[in-house]
TORLUM-375183 format. One line per field, with one value per residue: chain; residue in three letters; x, y, z of N, C-alpha, C in turn; residue number from 1. Coordinates in steps of 0.1 Angstrom, whole numbers, plus 2048, in hexadecimal, padded with zeros to 3 digits. Atoms other than C-alpha are relative to their C-alpha. Layout:
<nodes>
chain: c(A ...) .
resn: c(ala ...) .
n_px: c(X ...) .
n_py: c(Y ...) .
n_pz: c(Z ...) .
ca_px: c(X ...) .
ca_py: c(Y ...) .
ca_pz: c(Z ...) .
c_px: c(X ...) .
c_py: c(Y ...) .
c_pz: c(Z ...) .
resi: c(NUM ...) .
</nodes>
This chain:
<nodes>
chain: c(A A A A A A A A A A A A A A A A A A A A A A A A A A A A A A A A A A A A A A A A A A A A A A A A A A A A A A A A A A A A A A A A A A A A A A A A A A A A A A A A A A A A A A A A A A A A A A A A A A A A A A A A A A A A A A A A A A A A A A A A A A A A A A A A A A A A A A A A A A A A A A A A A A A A A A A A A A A A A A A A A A A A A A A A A A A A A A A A A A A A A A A A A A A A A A A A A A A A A A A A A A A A A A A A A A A A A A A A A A A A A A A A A A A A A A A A) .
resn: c(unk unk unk unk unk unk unk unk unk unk unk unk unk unk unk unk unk unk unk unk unk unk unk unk unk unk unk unk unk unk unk unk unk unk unk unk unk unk unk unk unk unk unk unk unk unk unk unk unk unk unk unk unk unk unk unk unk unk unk unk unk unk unk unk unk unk unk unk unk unk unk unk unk unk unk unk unk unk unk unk unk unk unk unk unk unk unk unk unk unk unk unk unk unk unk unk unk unk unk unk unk unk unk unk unk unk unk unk unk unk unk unk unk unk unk unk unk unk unk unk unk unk unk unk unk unk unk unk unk unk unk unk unk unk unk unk unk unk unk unk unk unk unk unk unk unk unk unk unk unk unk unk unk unk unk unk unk unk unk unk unk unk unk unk unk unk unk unk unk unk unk unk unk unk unk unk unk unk unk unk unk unk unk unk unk unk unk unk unk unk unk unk unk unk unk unk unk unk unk unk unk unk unk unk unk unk unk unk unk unk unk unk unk unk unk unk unk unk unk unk unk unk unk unk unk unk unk unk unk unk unk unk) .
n_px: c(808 7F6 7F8 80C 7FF 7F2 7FD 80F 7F9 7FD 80F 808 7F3 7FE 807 802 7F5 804 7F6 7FE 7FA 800 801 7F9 802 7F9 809 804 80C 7F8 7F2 807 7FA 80A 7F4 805 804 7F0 7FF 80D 7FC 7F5 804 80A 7FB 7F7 80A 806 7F1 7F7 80C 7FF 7F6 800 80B 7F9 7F1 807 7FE 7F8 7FF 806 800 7F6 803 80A 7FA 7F9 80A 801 7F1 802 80B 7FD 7F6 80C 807 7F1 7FA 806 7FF 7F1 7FF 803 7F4 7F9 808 804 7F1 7F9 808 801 7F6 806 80B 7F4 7FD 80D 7FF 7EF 7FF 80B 80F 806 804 80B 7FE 809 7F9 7F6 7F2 7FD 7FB 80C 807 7FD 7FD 80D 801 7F9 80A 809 7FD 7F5 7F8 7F9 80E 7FA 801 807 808 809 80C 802 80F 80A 802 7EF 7FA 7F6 800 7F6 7FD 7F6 7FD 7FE 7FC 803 808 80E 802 80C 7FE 80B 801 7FC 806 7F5 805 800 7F2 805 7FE 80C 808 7F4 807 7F6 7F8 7F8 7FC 7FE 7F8 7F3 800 7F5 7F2 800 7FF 7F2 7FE 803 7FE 7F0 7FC 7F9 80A 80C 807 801 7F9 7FF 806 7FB 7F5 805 802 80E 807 7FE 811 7FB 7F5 801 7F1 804 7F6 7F9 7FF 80C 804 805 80B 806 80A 800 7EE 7F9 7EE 7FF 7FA 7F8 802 7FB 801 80B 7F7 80A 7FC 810 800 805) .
n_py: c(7F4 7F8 7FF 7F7 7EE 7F3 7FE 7F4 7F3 7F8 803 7F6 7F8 801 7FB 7EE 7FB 800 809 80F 808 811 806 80C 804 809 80C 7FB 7FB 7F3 7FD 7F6 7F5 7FB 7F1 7F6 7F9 7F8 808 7FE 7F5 7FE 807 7FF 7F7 804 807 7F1 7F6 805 7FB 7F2 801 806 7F5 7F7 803 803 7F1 7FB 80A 7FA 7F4 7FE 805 7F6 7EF 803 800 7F9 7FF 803 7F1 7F5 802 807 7F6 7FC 80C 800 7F2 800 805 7FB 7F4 80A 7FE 7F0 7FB 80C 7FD 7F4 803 80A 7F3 7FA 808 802 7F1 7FC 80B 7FC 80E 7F7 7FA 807 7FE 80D 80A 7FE 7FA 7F1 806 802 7FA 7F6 809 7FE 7F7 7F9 808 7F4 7F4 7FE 7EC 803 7FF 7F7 803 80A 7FE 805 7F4 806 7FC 80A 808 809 802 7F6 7F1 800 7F9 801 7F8 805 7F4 7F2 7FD 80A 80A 803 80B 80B 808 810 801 808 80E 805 7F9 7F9 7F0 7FA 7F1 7F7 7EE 7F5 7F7 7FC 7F1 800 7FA 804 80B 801 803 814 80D 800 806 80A 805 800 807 810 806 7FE 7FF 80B 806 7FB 80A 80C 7FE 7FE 80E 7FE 7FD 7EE 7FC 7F5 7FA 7F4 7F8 7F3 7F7 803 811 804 805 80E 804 80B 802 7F6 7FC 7F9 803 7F5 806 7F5 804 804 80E 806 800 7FC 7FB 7FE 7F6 801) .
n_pz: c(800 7FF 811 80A 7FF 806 814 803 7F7 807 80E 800 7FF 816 809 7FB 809 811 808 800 7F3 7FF 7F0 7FD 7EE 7FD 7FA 7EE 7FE 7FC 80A 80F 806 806 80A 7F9 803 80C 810 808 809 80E 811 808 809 80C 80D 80A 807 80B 807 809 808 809 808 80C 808 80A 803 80A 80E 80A 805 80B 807 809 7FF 809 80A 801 803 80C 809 7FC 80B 80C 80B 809 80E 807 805 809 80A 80D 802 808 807 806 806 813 80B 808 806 80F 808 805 80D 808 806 804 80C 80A 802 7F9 808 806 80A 80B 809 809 7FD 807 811 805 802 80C 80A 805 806 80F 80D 809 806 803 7F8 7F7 7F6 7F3 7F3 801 7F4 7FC 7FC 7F4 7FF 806 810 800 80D 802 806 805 807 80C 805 809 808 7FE 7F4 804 7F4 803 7F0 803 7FA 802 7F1 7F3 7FB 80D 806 80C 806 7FF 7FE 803 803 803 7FF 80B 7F7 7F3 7FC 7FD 806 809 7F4 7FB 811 807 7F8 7FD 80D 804 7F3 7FF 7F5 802 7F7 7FC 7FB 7F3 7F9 7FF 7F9 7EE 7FE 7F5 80B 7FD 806 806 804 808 805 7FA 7FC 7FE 7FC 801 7EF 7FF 7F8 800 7F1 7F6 800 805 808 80E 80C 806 80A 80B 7FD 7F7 7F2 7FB 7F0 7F8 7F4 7F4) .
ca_px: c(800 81B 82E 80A 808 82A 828 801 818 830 817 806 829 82F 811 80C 836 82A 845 850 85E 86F 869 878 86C 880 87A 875 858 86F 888 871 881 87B 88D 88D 87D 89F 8A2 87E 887 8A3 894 874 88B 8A3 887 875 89A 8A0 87C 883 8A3 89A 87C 896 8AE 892 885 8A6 8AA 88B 893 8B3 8A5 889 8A6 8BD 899 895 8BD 8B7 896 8A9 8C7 8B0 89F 8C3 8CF 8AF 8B4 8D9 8D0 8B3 8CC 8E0 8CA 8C0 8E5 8ED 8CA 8D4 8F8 8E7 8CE 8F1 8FF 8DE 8E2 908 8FF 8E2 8C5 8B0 8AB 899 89E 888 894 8A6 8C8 8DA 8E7 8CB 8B8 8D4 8D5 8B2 8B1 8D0 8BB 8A2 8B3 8D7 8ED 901 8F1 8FB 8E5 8D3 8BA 8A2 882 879 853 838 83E 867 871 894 899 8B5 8C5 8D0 8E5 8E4 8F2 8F7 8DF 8C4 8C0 8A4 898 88C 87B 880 868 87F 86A 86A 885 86D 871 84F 84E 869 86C 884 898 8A8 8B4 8C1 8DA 903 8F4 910 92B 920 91C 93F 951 942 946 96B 96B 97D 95F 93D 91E 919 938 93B 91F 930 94B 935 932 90D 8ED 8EF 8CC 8E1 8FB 8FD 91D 921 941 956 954 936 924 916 8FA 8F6 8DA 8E6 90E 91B 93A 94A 95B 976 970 991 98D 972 981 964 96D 950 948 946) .
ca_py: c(800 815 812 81A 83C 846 83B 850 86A 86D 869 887 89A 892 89D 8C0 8C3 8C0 8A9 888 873 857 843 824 811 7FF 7D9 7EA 7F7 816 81A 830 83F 859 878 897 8B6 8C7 8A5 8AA 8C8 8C7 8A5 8B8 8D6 8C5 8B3 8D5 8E7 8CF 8D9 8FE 8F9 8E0 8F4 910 8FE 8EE 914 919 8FD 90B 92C 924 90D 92D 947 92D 927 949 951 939 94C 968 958 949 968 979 961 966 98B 987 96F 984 9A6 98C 984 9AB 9B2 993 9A2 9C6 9BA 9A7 9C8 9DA 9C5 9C2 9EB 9ED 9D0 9E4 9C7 9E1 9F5 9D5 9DE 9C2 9AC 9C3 9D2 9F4 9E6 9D9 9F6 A0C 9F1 9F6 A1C A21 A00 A1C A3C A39 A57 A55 A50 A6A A59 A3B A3C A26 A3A A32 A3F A27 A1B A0E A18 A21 A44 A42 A61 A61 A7C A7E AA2 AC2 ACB AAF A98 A7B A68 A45 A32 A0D 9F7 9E5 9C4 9C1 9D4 9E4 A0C A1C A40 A59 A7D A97 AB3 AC8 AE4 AD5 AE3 ADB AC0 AC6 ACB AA4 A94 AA1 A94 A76 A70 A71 A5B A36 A2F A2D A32 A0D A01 A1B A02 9E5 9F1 9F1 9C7 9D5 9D8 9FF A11 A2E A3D A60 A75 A93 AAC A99 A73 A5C A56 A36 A2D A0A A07 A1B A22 A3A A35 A4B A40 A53 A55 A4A A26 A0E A11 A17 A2C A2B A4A A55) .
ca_pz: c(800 80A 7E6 7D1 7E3 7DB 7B5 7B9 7CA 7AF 792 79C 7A0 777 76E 782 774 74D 749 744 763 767 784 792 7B3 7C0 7CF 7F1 7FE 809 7EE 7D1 7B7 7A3 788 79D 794 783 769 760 756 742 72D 725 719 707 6F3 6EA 6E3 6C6 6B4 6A8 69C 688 678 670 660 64A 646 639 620 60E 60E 5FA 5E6 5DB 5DD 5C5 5AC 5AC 5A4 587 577 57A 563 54B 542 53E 529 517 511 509 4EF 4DE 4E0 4D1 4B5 4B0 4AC 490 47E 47D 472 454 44B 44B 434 420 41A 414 3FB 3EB 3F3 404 3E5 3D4 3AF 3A1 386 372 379 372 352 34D 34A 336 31F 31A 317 2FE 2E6 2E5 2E5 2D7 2ED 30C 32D 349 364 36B 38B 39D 3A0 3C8 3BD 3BB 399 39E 37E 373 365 34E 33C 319 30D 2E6 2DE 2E8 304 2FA 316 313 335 32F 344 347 360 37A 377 34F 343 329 31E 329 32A 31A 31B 30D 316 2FA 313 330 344 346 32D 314 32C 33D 317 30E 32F 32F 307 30E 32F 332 34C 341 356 355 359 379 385 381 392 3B5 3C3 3D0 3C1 3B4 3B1 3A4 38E 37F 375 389 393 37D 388 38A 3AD 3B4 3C8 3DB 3F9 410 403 3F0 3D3 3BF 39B 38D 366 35C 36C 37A 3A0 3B8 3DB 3F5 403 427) .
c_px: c(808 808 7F2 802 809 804 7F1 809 808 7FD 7FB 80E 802 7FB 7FD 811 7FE 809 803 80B 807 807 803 7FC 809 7F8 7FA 7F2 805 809 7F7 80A 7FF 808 800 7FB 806 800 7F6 7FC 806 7FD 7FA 809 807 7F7 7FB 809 802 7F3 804 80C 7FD 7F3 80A 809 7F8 7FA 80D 803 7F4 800 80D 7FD 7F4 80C 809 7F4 7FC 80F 801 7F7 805 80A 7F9 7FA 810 803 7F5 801 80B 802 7F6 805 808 803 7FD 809 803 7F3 806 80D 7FB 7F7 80D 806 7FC 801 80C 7FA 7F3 7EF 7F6 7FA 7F7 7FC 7F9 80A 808 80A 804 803 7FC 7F8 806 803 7EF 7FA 808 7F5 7F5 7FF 80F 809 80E 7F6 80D 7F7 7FA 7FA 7F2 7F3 7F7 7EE 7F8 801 80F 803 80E 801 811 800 809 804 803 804 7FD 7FA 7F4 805 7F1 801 7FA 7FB 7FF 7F7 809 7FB 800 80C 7F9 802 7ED 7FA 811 7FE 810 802 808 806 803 80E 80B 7FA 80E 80F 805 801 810 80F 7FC 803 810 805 802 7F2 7F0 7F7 7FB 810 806 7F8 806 808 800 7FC 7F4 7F6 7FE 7F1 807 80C 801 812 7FA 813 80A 804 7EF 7FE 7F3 7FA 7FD 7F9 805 812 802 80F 801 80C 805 7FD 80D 805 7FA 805 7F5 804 7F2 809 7FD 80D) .
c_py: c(80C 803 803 80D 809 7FE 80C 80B 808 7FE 80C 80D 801 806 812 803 801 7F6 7F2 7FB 7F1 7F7 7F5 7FF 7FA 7F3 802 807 814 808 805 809 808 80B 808 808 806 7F7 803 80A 802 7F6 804 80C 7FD 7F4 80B 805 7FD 809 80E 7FE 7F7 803 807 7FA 7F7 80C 803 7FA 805 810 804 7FC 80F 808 7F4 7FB 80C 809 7F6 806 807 7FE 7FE 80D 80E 7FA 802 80B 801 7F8 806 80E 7FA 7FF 80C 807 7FC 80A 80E 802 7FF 80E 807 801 802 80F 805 7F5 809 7FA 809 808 7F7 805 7F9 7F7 80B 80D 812 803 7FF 80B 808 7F7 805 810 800 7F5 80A 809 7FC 811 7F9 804 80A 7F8 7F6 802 7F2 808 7F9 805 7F7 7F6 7F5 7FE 808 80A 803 811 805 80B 801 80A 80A 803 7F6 7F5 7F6 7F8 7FD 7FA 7F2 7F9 7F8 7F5 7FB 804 80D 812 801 80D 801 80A 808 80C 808 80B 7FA 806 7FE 7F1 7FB 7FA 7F0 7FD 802 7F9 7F3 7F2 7FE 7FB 7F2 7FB 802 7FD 7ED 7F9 807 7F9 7F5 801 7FF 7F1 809 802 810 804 80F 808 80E 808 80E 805 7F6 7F0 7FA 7FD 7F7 7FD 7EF 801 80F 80B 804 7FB 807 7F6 80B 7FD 7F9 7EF 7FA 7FC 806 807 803 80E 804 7F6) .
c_pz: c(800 7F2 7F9 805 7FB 7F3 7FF 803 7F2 7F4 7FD 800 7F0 7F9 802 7F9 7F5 7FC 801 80E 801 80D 7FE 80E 801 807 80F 800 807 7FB 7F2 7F9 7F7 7F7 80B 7F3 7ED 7F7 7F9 7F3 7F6 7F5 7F8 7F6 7F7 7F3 7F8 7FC 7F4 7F5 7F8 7F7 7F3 7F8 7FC 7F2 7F6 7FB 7F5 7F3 7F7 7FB 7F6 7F7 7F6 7FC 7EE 7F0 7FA 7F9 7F0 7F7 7FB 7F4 7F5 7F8 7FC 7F5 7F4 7F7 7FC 7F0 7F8 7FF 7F8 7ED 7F8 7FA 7EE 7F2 7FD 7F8 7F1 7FA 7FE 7F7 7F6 7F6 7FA 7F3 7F2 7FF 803 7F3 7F4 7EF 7F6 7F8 7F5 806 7FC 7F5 7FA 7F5 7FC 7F2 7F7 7FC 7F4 7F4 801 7FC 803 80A 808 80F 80C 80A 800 811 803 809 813 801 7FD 7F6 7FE 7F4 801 7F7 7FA 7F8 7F7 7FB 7F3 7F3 803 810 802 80A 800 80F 7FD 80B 801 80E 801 7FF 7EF 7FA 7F4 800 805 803 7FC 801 7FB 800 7FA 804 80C 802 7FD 7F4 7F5 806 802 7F3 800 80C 803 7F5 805 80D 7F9 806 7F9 809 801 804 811 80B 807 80C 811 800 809 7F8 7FE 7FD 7FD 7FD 7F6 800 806 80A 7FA 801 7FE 80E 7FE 80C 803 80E 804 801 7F5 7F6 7F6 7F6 7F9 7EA 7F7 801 80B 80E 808 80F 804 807 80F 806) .
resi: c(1 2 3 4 5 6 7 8 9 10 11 12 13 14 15 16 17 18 19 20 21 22 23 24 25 26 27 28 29 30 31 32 33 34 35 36 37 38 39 40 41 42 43 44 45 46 47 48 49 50 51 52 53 54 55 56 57 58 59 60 61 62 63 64 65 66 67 68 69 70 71 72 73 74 75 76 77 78 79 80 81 82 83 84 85 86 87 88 89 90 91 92 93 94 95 96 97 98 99 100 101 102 103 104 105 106 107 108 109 110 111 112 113 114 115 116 117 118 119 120 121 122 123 124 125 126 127 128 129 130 131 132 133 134 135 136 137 138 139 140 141 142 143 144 145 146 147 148 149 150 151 152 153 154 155 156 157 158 159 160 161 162 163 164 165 166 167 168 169 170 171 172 173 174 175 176 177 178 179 180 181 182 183 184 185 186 187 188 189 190 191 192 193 194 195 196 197 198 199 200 201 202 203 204 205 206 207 208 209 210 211 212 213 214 215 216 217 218 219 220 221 222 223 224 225 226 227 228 229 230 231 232) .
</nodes>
């Protein structure tokens, strides 16, 4: 009887402490044994101590894992932007090109050649200019010089080659001057063409030399040999 009381005794001790107890009778009826207070204490705290810690330090494992998901996004859409700057660069290289080359001015199927080939077979002269008319219609506007002051400008469509409108000039300006400078040139206004590796949309004779027109680039041609210098 004596030993039940004193496990009832410290039973009730356990439960008013909150904490866990660990008791031992002994074989005696006098010999009870029991944690004290102070162990009680320190098992229940060092059970709860472990708990937070090991919430932060799970806390922190996802906050690197967002911070290192977020650090990738972040590259990804770099890399994205570096590669279409990239992109926008190589295209405006190639449009560059495209204008130094003359592509840009789109000349149709027939050439510069072309189409002084096609005025002198209808008016015999000498041509001071050949032009790609940038007005609606994309005809070239050749100009045959065939004496004196008499100037005729044909036009030629850029997609057939055909002659379709003429007109003449029997008074034009310095027209004599250009015919006789040009009659007594090595270089002729097509071969000043030639002379440019671009497609040209225009060559006319002026101060002297011939100036040559491709896209977006400038070349002058000296008249006493097909040698093209870009201007600028």
């Amino acid at each position: 009887m004596k030993r039940n009381a004193v496990i009832a005794a410290l039973t009730a001790v356990a439960v008013i402490g909150g904490g866990a107890a660990a008791v031992a009778v002994s074989s005696g009826d006098d010999a009870p044994a029991t944690a004290s207070p102070a162990d009680r204490v320190s098992l229940v705290s060092g059970q709860e101590s472990t708990a937070p810690a090991d919430r932060d330090d799970d806390q922190d494992a996802k906050d690197d894992d967002r911070d290192d998901q977020r650090d990738a996004k972040d590259d990804d859409r770099d890399d994205r932007r570096d590669d279409a700057k990239d992109d926008q660069d190589d295209q405006d290289d190639q449009d560059d090109q495209r204008d130094d080359k003359g592509a840009a001015a789109d000349p149709g199927n027939v050439t510069v050649a072309q189409a002084i080939a096609a005025a002198l077979n209808h008016t015999s002269g000498t041509v001071l200019s050949a032009d790609l008319d940038d007005d609606g219609d994309r005809r070239w506007e050749v100009e045959v010089a065939t004496g004196g002051s008499t100037v005729h400008e044909i036009e030629v469509d850029s997609t057939t080659g055909k002659v379709v409108r003429t007109e003449t000039d029997r008074d034009e300006d310095d027209a004599a001057a250009e015919l006789k400078a040009v009659q007594g040139a090595k270089v002729s206004a097509r071969d000043a063409a030639a002379s440019v590796d671009a497609t040209v949309t225009s060559v006319e004779f002026d101060d002297g030399h011939w100036e040559v027109e491709a896209g977006e680039a400038d070349w002058t041609v000296p008249l006493e040999t097909p040698r093209a210098s870009r201007e600028g």
